[in-house]
C-alpha positions as CSV (number, residue, x, y, z in Angstrom):
1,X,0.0,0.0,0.0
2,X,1.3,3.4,-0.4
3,X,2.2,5.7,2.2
4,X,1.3,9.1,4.1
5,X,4.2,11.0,5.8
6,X,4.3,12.5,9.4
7,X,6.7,14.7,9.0
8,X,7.0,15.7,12.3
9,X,8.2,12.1,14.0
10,X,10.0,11.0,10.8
11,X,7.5,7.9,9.5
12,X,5.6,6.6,7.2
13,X,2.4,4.8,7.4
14,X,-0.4,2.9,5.3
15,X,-2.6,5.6,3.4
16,X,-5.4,4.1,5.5
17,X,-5.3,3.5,8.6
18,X,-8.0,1.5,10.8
19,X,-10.1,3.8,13.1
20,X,-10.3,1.4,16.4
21,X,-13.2,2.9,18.3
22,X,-15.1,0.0,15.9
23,X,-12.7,-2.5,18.5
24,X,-15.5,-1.4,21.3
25,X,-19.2,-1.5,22.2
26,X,-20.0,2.3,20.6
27,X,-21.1,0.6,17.5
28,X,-22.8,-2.5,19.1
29,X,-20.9,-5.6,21.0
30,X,-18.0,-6.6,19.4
31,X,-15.6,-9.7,19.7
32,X,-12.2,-10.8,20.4
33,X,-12.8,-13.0,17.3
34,X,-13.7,-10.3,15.3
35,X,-11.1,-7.5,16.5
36,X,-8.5,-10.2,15.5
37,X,-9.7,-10.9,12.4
38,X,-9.5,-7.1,11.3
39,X,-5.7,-6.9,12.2
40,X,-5.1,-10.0,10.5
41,X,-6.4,-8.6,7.2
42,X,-4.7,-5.7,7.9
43,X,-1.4,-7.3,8.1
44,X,-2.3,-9.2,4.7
45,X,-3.2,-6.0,3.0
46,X,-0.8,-3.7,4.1
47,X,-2.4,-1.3,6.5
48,X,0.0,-0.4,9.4
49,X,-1.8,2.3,11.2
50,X,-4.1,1.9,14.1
51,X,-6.3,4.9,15.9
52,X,-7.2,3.7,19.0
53,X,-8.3,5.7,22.5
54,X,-8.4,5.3,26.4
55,X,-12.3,6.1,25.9
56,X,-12.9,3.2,23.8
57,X,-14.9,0.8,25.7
58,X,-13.3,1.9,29.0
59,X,-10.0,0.8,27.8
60,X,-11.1,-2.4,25.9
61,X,-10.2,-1.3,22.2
62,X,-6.6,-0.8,23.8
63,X,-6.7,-3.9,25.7
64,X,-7.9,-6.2,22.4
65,X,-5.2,-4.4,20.3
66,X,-2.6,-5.4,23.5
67,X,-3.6,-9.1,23.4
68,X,-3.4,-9.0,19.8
69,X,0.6,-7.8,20.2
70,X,1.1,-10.4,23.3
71,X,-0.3,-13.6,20.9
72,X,2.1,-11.6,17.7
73,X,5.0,-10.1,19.0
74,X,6.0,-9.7,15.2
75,X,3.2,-7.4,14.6
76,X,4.7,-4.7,17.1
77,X,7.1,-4.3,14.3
78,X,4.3,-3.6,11.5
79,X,1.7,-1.4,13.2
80,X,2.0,2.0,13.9
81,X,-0.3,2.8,17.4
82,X,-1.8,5.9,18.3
83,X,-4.1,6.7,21.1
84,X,-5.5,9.5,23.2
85,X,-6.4,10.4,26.6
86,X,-7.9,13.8,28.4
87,X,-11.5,12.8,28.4
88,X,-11.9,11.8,32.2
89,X,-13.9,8.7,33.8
90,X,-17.1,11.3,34.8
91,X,-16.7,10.8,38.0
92,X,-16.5,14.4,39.1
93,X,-19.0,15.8,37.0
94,X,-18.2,19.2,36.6
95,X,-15.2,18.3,35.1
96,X,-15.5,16.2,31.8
97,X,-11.9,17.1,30.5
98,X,-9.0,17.0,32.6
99,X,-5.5,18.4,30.4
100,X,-3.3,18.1,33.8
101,X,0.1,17.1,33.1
102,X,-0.1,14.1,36.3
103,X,-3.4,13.4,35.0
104,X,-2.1,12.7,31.2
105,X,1.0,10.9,32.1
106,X,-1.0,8.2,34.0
107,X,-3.8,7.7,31.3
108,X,-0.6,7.2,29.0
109,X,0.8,4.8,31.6
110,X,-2.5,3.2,31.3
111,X,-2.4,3.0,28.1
112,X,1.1,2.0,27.2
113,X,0.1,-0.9,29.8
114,X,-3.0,-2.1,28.0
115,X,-1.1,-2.0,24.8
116,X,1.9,-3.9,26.3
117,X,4.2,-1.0,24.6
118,X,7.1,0.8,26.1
119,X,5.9,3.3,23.3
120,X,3.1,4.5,20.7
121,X,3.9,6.1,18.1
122,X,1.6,9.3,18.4
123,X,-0.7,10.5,21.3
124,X,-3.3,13.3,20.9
125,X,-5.3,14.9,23.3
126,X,-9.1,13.4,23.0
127,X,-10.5,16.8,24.1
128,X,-9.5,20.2,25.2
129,X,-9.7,21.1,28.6
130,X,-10.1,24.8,29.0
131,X,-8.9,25.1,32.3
132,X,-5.5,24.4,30.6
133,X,-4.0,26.6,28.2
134,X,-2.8,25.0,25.0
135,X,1.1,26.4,25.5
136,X,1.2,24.8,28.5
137,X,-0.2,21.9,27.0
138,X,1.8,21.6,24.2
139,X,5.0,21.6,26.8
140,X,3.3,18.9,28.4
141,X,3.0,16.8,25.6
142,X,6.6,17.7,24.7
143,X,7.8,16.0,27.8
144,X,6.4,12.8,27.0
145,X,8.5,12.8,23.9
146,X,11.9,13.7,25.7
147,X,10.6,10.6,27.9
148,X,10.5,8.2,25.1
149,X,6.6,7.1,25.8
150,X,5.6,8.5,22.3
151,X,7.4,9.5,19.4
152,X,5.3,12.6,18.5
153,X,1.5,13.9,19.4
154,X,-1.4,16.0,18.2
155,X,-4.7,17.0,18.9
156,X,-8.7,15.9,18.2
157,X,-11.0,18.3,17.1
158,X,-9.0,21.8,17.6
159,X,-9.6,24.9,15.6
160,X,-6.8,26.4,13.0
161,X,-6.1,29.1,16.0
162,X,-5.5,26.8,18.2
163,X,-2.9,24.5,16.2
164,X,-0.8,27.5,15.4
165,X,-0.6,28.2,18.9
166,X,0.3,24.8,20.0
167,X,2.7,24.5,17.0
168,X,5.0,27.9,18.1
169,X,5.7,25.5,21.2
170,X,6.7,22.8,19.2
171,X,6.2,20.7,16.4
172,X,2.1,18.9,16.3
173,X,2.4,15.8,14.3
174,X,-1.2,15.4,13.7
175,X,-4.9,16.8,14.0
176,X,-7.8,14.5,13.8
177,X,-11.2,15.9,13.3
178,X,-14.2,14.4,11.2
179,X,-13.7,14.5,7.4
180,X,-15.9,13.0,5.0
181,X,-18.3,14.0,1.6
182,X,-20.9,14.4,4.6
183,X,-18.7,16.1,6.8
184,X,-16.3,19.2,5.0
185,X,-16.1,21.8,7.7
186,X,-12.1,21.4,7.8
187,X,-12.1,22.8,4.9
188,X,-12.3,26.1,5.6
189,X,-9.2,26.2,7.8
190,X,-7.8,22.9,8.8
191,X,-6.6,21.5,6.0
192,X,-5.0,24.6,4.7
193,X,-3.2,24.7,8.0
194,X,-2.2,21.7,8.2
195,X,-0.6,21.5,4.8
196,X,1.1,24.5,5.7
197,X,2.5,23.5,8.8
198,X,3.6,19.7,7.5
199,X,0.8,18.3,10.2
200,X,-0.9,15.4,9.0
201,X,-4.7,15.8,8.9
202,X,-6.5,12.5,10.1
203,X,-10.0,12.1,8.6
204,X,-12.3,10.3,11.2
205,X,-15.6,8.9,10.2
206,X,-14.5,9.2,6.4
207,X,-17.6,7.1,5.4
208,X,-20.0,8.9,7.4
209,X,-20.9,6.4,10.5
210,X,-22.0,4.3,7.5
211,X,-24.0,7.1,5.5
212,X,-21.6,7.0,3.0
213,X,-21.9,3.0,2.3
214,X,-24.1,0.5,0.6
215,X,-25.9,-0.4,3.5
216,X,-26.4,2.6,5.8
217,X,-27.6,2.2,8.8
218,X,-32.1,2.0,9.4
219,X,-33.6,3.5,12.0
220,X,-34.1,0.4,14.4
221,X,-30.3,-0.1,13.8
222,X,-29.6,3.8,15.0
223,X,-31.5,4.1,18.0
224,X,-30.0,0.9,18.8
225,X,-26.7,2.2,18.9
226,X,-25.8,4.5,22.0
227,X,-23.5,6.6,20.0
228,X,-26.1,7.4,17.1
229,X,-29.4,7.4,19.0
230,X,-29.6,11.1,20.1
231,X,-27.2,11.9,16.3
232,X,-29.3,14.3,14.1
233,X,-28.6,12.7,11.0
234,X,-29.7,9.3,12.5
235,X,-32.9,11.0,13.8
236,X,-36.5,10.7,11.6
237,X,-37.0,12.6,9.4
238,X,-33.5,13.5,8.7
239,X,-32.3,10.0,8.3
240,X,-34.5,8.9,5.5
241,X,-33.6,12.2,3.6
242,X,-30.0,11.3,4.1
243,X,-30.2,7.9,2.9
244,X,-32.1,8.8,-0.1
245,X,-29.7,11.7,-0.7
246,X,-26.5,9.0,-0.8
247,X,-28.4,6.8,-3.7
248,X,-26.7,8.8,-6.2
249,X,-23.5,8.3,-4.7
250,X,-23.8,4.9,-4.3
251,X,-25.1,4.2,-8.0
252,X,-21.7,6.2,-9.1
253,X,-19.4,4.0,-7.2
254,X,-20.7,1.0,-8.2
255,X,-20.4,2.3,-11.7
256,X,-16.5,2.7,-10.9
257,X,-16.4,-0.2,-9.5
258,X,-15.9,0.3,-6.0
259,X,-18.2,-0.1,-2.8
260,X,-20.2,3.3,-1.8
261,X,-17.3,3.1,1.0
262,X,-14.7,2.9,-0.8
263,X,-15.1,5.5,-3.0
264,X,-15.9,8.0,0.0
265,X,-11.7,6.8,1.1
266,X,-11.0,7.7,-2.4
267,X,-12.5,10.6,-2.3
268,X,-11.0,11.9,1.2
269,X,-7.2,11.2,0.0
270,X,-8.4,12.9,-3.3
271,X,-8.3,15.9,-1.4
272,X,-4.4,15.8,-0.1
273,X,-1.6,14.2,0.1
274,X,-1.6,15.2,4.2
275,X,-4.8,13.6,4.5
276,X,-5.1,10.3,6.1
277,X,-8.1,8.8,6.5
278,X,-8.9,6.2,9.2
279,X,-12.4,4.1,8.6
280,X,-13.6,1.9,11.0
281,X,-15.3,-1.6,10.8
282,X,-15.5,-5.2,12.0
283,X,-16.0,-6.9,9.1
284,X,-13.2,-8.1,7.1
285,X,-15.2,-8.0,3.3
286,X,-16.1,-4.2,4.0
287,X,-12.6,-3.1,5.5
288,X,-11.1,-4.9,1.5
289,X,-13.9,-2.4,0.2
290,X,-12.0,0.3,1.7
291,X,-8.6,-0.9,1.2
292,X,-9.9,-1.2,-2.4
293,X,-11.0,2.5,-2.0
294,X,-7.4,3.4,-1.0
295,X,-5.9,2.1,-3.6
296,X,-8.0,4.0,-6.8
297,X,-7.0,7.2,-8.2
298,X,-9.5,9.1,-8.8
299,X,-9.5,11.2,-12.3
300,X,-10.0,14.9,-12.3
301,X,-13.3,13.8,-13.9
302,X,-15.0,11.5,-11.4
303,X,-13.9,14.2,-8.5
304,X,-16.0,16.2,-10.5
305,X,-19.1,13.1,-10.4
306,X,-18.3,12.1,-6.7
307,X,-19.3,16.1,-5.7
308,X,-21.6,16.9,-8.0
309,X,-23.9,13.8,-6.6
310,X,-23.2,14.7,-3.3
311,X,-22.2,18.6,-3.2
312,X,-21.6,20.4,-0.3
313,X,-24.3,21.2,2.3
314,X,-26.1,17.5,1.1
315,X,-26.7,16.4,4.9
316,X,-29.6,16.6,6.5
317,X,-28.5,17.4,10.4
318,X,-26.1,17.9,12.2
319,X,-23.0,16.1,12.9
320,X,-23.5,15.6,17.0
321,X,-26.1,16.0,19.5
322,X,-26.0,18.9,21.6
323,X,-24.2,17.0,24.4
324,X,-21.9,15.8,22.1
325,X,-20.6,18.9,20.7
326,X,-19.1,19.3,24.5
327,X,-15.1,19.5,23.6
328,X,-15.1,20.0,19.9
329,X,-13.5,23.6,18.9
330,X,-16.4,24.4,16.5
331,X,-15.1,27.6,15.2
332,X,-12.9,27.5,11.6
């Protein structure tokens, strides 16, 4: 597979990576079984990078991905792990993020320990805390790396501002924030800033928590998922207009010859060669869909189709639920 850079902490990784919040119960019950099958195809098609977090089922994305290492110590050498922290446990309510530099250092202890890692290759902060100022952050973070726990960091769901501010302390390796045909928001800021300051953008939810696929997900299947329950765009009526908004999309990659998912990866590193997007899934014939996506080029041309059947401003809803747009920098 080919690569994307992070220039930052001197590596290359897989194009795609594997978004592991798919490894817990946000999307439904998932299995040992099943987690282990995804990294096995993985290794078979080439896809090094793993996006994990503390968050993620309480710890169990990171502890699957661990036992996964402990049973192939071989496959320590292949993937590439990030993960994040600075989301607390709730249990002092006023108080949902906690950016304390004690605080971080022993949810990356944690972590390191579920992984069974002396290291990862890059940790961002989950959420911004605002008691904490991002300088002071960013020095924070900086320690970690002169400790040797990871090799470089970043940040989830930050505004432009903030990045340049973090990045005059020192170097951000990576922003992720939610990037798909459903989702384009970074770019009126992000990407450009990224680009310019050699950050790699991750693109979470590239497929657009499944809007984006052949089969997206009904209503019963929805409000049977915590996560999407309470979404807008999972919500009657706006789900039916969505779904019915993505035929053209999907009729168009099936004419390429690609799944609906697929094309929506293509699409997303269509858009720059910073970009790495990072799809999640448990099931190994849709995650060779995407690998499939990752590896078409799209021509000038079918750009041109892929946005002009779903142009921007398409979606019906927004992104999060009220309570769930508690962290994200919304600003450009």
């Amino acid at each position: 597979m080919k690569k994307r850079n992070f220039p930052h902490i001197g590596i290359e990784v897989s194009r795609m990576g594997i978004g592991a919040m798919s490894f817990s119960n946000f999307y439904g019950t998932v299995s040992r079984d099943e987690v282990f099958a995804i990294l096995d195809a993985a290794r078979d098609l080439g896809v090094t990078h793993i996006d994990t977090a503390n968050i993620y089922g309480k710890g169990g994305s990171e502890t699957h991905i661990g036992a996964y290492l402990a049973e192939n110590p071989e496959a320590k050498a292949f993937f590439d792990i990030a993960s994040k922290g600075g989301i607390t446990d709730h249990s002092d309510p006023s108080r949902r993020f906690n950016n304390d530099a004690t605080y971080l250092e022993g949810q990356l202890d944690a972590t390191l320990g579920r992984l069974g890692v002396e290291q990862i290759d890059l940790y961002y902060i989950h959420r911004r805390d605002p008691h904490v100022p991002i300088e002071e952050l960013t020095h924070t973070l900086a320690g970690f790396v002169a400790s040797g726990k990871i090799a470089g960091f970043g940040y989830s769901e930050i505004s432009p501002t903030s990045l340049r501010a973090a990045h005059a302390v020192h170097p951000v390796a990576a922003v992720q924030s939610e990037y798909s045909l459903s989702t384009r928001t970074p770019e009126l800021g992000m990407i450009q800033t990224c680009a310019n300051l050699e950050t790699t953008f991750v693109a979470f939810s590239p497929v657009g928590r499944s809007l984006l696929t052949d089969k997206p997900h009904g209503l019963q299947t929805a409000q049977a998922t915590p996560f999407l329950a309470n979404n807008p765009r999972f919500m009657e009526p706006n789900l039916s207009l969505n779904i019915a908004a993505t035929a053209p999309f999907r009729a168009l990659a099936a004419h390429i010859g690609l799944t609906a998912a697929g094309l929506a990866i293509a699409w997303c590193l269509a858009k720059g060669d910073h970009i790495l997007p990072i799809p999640g899934t448990r099931n190994v014939e849709h995650f060779k869909g995407l690998v499939a996506g990752s590896h078409y080029g799209l021509s000038a041309e079918e750009l041109i189709a892929v946005e002009a059947a779903l142009p921007m401003g398409w979606v019906n809803g927004d992104r999060y639920s009220m309570a769930q747009w508690a962290g994200p920098e919304r600003y450009a």
